[in-house]
N, C-alpha and C positions, 0 to 999 in steps of 0.2 A: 391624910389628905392626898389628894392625887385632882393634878390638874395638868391641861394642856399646855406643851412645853413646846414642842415642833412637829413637822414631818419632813423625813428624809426622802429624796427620790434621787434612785440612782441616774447615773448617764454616762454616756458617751461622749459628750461637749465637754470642750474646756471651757471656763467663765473666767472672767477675770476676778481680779480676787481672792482666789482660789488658795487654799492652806495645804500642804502639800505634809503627811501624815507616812513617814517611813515605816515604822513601823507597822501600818496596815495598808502598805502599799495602798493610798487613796489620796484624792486631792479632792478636799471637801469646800466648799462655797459655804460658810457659818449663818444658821440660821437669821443670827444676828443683823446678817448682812441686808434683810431686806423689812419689810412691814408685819409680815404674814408668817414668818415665821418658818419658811421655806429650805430646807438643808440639800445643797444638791454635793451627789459623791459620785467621783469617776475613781472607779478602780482599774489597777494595772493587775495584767498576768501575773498570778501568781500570791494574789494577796490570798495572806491567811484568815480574811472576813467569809462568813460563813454564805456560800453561792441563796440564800433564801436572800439575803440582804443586801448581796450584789445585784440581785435582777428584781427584789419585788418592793416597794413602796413603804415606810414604815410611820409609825404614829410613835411621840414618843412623850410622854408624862413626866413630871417632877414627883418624886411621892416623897413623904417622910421616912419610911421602914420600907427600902427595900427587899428586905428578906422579906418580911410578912406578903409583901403585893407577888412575889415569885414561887412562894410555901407553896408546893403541890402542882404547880404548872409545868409545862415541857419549855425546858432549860434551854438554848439556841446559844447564849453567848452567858457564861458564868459569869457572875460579879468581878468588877478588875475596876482600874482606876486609869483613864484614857490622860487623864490630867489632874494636879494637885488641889483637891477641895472635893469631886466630884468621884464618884462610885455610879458607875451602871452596868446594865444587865439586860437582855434580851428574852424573847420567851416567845412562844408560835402559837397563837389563836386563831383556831381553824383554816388555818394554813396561813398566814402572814405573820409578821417579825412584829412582835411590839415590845418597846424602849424603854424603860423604867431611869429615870436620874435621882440621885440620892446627894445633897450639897451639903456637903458639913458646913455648919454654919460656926462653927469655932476656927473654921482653914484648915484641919487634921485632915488625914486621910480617914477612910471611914473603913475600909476594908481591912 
């Protein structure tokens, strides 16, 4: 299964509301936050997210098997686990970032 999850767009604004993400130097506005589904991320100098994802728009899916949806694609952000439940991973189709989520549905980590 793979269905529509969010899309991220980077910025330069601060928003209110905004989660503020040390480790990847970014302060992200959670898709949650609005109807649409919407993820706005302002990154600071220096984050370690990959510059395709800092400047260009991305689309991002829930899928069941995320290895399988990434088997054989161009890798952008390896499989990691941003938070407890949730495994994602990034990948570049024809030159944009797209998002893959993996949820354990038992609460384990998946990776």
């Amino acid at each position: 299964m793979r269905k529509y999850h969010h899309l991220g767009i980077p910025t330069d604004q601060g928003r209110a509301g905004e989660h503020y993400l040390e480790k990847f130097k970014v302060h992200v506005l959670p898709f949650d936050s609005n109807p649409y589904g919407v993820e706005w991320m302002r990154y600071e100098s220096g984050s370690p997210v990959p510059e395709l994802v800092q400047k260009v728009p991305h689309i991002a899916f829930e899928v069941d098997d995320l290895l399988s949806e990434i088997s054989g694609q161009e890798i952008l952000i390896p499989p990691n686990s941003p938070s407890p439940g949730v495994t994602v991973a990034f990948i570049v189709c024809n030159g944009a970032p797209i998002e893959f989520l993996q949820y354990d549905k038992s609460r384990g980590l998946i990776d």
